[in-house]
N, C-alpha and C positions, 0 to 999 in steps of 0.2 A: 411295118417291119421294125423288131426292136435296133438294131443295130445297122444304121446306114451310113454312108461312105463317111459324114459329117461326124457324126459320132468314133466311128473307129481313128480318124485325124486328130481329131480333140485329144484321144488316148493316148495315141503315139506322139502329140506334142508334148505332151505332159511327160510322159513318163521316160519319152524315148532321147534321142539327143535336137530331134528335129519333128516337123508332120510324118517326112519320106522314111524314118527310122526304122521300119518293121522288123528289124532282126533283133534289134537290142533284147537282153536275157528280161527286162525289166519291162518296156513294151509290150512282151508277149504275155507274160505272167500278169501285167494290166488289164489285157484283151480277155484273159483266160478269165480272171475274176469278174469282171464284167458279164460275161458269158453264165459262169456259175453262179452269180444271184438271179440273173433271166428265169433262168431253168430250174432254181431254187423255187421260185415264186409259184411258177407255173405248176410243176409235182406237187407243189404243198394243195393244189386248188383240184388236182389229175391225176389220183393215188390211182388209179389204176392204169395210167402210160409209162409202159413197164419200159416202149423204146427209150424214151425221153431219160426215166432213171438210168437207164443202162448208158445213155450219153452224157447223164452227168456225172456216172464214178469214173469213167474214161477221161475226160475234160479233170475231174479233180488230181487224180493219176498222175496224168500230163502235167498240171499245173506245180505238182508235189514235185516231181521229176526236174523240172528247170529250177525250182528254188533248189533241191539237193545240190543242185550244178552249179547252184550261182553260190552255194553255202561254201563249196568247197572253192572256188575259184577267189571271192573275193568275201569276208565277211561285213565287211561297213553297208558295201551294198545293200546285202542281203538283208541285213537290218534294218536299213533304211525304209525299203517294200516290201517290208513285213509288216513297219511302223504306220507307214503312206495308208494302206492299202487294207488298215487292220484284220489281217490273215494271222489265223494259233496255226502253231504246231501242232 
């Protein structure tokens, strides 16, 4: 399994204020790009898992959606894991 309890902890320490931080806007948006190379990789090798594509413009969406949030709420952040995390607009 690509993503096990060790790994998601690793994420959320880094990114979050703690291991136990999973809510933080920047934790999530960590987990999510994490997710979105997985699934990157995978379609690039499985053009025709059409579910898989379809879960990762969703997952990208999602991910698009918490940066807008965090764009408007606090800008330094946003830059910061934009900068971290080398995600374009």
């Amino acid at each position: 399994m690509y993503l096990t309890a060790e790994k998601k902890k690793e994420i959320f320490a880094k990114y979050g204020k703690n291991e136990n931080d999973t809510g933080s806007i920047e934790a999530q948006i960590a987990l999510f790009s994490f997710r979105i190379q997985h699934l990157t990789e995978h379609v690039k090798g499985a053009k025709k898992d059409l579910s898989t594509k379809r879960a990762l413009v969703h997952m990208v969406g999602k991910r698009r959606r918490l940066l807008d949030y965090l764009k408007k709420q606090d800008i330094e952040r946003y830059r910061n894991i934009i900068k971290e995390l080398n995600i374009r607009k």
